[in-house]
C-alpha positions in Angstrom: 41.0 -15.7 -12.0 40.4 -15.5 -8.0 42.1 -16.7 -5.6 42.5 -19.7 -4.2 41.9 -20.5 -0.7 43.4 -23.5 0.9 40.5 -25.5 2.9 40.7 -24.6 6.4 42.6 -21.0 5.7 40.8 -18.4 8.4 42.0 -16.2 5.6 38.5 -14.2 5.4 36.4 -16.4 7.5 35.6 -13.5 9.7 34.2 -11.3 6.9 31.1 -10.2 8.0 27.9 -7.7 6.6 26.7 -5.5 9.5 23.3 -6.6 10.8 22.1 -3.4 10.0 21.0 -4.7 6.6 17.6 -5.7 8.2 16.5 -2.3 9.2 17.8 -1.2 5.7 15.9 -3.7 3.8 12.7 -2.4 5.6 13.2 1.6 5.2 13.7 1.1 1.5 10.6 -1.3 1.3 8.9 1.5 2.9 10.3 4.4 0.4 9.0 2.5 -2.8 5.6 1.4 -1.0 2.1 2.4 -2.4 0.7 0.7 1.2 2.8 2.8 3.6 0.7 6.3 2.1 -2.4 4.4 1.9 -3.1 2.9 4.8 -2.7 3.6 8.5 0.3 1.2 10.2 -0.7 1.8 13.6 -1.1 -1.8 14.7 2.2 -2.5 12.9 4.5 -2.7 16.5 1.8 -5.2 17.4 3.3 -8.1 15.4 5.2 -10.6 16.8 5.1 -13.9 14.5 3.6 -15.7 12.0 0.3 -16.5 12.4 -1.2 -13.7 15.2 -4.1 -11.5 15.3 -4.3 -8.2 16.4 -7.4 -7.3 18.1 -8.4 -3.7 17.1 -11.6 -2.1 19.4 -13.1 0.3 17.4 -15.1 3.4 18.8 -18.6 3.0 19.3 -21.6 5.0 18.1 -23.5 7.1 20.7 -26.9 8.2 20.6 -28.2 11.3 20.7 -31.3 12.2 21.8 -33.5 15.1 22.0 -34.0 16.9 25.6 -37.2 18.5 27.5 -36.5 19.7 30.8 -37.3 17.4 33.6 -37.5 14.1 31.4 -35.6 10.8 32.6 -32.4 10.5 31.2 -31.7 7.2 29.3 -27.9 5.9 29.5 -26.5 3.3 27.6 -23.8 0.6 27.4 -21.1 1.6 24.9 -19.2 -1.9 23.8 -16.7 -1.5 21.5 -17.0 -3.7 18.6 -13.4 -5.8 17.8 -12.1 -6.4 14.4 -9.2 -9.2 13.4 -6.7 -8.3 12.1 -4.9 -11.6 10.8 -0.9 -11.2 10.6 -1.6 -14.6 8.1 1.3 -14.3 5.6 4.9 -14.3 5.2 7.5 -14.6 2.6 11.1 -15.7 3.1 14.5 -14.8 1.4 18.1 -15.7 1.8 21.4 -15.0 -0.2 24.9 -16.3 -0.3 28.1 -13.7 0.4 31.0 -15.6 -0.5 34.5 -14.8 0.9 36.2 -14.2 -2.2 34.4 -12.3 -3.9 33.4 -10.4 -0.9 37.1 -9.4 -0.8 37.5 -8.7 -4.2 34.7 -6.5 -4.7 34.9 -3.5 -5.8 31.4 -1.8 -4.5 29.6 -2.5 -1.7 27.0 -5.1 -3.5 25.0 -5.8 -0.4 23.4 -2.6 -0.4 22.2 -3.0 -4.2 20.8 -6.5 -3.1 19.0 -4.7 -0.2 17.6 -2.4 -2.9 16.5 -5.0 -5.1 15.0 -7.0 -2.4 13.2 -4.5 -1.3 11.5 -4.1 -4.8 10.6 -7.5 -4.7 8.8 -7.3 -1.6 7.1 -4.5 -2.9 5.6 -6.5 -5.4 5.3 -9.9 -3.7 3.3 -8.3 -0.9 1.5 -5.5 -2.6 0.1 -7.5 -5.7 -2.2 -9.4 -3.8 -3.6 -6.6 -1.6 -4.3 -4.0 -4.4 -5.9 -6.5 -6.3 -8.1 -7.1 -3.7 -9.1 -5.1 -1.3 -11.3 -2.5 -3.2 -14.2 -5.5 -3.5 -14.6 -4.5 0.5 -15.5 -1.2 -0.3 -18.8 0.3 1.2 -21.6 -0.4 -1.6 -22.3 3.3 -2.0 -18.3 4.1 -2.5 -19.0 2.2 -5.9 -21.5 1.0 -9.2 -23.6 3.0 -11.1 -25.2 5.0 -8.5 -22.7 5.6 -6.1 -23.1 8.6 -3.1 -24.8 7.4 -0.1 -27.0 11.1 -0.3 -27.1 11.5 -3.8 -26.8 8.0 -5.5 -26.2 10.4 -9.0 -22.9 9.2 -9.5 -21.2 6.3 -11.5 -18.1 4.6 -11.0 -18.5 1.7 -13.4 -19.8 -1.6 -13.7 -19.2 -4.8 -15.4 -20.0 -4.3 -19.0 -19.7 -0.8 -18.4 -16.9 0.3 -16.8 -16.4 4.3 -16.9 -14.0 6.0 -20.3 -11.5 8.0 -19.1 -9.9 10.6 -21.2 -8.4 13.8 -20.4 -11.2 15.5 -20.9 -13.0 13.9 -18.5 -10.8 12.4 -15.6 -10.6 15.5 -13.4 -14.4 15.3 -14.0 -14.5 11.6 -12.4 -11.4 11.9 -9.4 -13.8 15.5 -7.9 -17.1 12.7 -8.0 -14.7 10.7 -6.8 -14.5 13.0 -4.0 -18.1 13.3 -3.5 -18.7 9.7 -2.6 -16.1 10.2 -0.4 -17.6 13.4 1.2 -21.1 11.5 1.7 -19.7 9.5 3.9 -17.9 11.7 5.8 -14.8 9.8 5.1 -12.7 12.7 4.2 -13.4 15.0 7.1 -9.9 13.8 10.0 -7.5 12.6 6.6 -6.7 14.1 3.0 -8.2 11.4 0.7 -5.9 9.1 -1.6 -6.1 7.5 -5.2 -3.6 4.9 -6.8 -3.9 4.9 -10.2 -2.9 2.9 -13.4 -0.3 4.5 -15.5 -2.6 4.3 -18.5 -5.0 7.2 -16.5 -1.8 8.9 -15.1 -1.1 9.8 -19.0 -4.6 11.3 -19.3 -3.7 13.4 -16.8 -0.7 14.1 -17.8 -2.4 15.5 -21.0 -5.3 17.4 -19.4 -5.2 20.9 -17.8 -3.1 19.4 -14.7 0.1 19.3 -16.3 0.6 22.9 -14.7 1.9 22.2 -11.4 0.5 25.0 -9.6 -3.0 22.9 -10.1 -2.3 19.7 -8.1 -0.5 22.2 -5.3 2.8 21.1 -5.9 6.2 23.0 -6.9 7.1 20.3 -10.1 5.2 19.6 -12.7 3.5 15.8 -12.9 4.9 16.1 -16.3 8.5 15.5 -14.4 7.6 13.6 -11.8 9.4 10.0 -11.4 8.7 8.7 -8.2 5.4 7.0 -7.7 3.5 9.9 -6.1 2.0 12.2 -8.9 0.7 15.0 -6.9 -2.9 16.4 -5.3 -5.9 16.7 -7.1 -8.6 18.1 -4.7 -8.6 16.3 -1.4 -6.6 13.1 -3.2 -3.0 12.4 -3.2 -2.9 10.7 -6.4 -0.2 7.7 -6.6 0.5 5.3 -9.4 1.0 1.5 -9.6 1.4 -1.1 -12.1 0.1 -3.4 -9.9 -3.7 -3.2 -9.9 -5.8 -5.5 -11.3 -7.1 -5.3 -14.8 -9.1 -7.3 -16.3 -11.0 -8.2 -19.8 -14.7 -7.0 -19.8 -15.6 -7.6 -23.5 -13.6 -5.8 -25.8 -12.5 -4.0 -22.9 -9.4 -4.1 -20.6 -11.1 -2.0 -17.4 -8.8 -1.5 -14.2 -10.0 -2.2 -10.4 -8.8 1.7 -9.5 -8.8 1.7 -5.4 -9.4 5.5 -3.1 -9.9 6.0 0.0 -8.3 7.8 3.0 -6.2 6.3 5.7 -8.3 5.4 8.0 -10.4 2.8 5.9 -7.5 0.3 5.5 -4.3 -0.7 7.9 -1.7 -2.4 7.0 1.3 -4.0 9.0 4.6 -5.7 8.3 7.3 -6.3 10.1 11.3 -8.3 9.9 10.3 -11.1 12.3 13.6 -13.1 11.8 16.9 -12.2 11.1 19.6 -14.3 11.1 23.3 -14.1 9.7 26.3 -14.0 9.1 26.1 -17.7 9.5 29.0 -19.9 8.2 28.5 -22.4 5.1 29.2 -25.7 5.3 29.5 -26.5 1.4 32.0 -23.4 0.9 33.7 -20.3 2.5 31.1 -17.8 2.8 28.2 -16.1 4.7 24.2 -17.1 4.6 21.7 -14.6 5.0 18.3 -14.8 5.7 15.3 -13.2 6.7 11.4 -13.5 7.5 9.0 -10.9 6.9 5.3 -11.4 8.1 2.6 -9.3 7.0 -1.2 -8.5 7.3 -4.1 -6.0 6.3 -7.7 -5.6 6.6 -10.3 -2.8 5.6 -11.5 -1.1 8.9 -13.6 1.6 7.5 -15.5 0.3 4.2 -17.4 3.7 4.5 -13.5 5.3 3.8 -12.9 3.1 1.0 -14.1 3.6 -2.9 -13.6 1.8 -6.2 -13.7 3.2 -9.8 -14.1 0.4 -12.6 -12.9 2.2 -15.1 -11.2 1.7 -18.9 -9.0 4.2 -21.6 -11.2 5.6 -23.4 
């Protein structure tokens, strides 16, 4: 039974969570993101509220042209071109500490509320932008005759999305590479890949199981976080959060790569207010506002498999 409290008793009215919980609640965010290796987060000290844009100048081509002695040089007017990127969305949560039990507690429950909020976020922000973002890709980074030089190689289709098996996946992730390499997109940044678990298992079956070949010390066979390991120039991650979708008698999956530089990404804890008193019981309100926004810079640096189990 807990205890009573008499109305009025300061008896634990000045039982307060640290602030710190804010900060917290963003590192852990961060350690189970798929955006934070994925995308560049250079803009992210840029945000202030709800509702900005950050203006990002991007570098301008120059020309180069051929020289005889004596000719009349030509000069020219670099203007950076500016891209928006909108800091449009923002999600919300808020939770009740109560005195009692706050008291009577035997573990320190805020920090497993932190944890669990920070999966939420994970999903609440990160649904939307891997199911989405991959349609921006460049249009040789994707279809049936993807490869800006070569135009030989095919990522999939509607009606015919690519089979995957484990014969053939480390086969499709090096073409994969290719694209990538046509573009010179993977020249400055190692090259990425997030992944369905259903094609994690193929390659869980295939040749890479040994952990010498994807250059890491443990075996993908033991890995439990969501980074599986390298395969050629791609860190490969996993996600149950991409978008799949029925194509027939098929269930294909929207499989987004890429390297840093094609996609940024930004959030930030805009608002953060607590311990604040209850009026309808003894306790503590928390609350917080988180704003986000992303945008593909680079479609040249971005690429999209459409692909199914074979």
């Amino acid at each position: 039974m807990a205890y009573p409290v008499a109305a009025g008793s300061p008896g634990y009215s000045r039982i307060t969570i640290p602030e710190i919980w804010s900060s917290k609640l963003l590192v852990k965010y961060y350690d189970s993101s798929v955006m934070a290796s994925i995308s560049t987060r250079m803009y992210e000290g840029e945000i202030r509220q709800k509702g900005e844009v950050v203006k990002i100048r991007t570098t301008p081509n120059v020309t180069i042209r051929p020289h005889v002695d004596g000719q009349k040089l030509i000069y020219e007017n670099l203007v950076p071109d500016v891209i928006d990127l909108p800091i449009d969305k923002g999600n919300y949560w808020g939770w009740i500490s109560k005195d009692v039990a706050k008291k009577q507690s035997d573990s320190t429950y805020m920090e497993g509320w932190t944890e669990a909020a920070a999966k939420d976020l994970q999903v609440a922000i990160e649904t939307p932008i891997l199911q989405s973002f991959y349609a921006d890709a460049h249009v040789k980074n994707q279809g049936a005759t993807a490869g800006i030089k070569s135009g030989n190689v095919n990522l999939g289709v509607t009606g015919a999305p690519v089979a995957l098996d484990k014969t053939n996946i480390v086969d499709v992730i090096t073409q994969m590479e290719q694209v990538l390499s046509e573009q010179n997109a993977l020249s400055n940044n190692m090259g990425w890949i997030v992944l369905p678990p259903w094609a994690i298992q193929r390659i869980k079956t295939s040749d890479l199981k040994d952990a010498s070949m994807t250059g890491d010390g443990v075996s993908i066979l033991r890995r439990r976080d969501g980074r599986v390991g390298m395969i050629g120039c791609f860190e490969v991650f996993v996600s149950n959060l991409l978008s799949q979708v029925t194509d027939g008698a098929n269930t294909p999956t929207h499989i987004p790569f890429g390297n840093m530089d094609g996609l940024t990404f930004a959030t930030q804890l805009t608002e953060n207010e607590g311990p604040m008193r209850s009026t309808d019981f003894f306790g503590n309100l928390y609350r917080g506002l988180q704003v986000y926004g992303w945008k593909v810079l680079k479609p040249e640096a971005i690429g999209h498999l459409y692909a199914r189990p074979a």
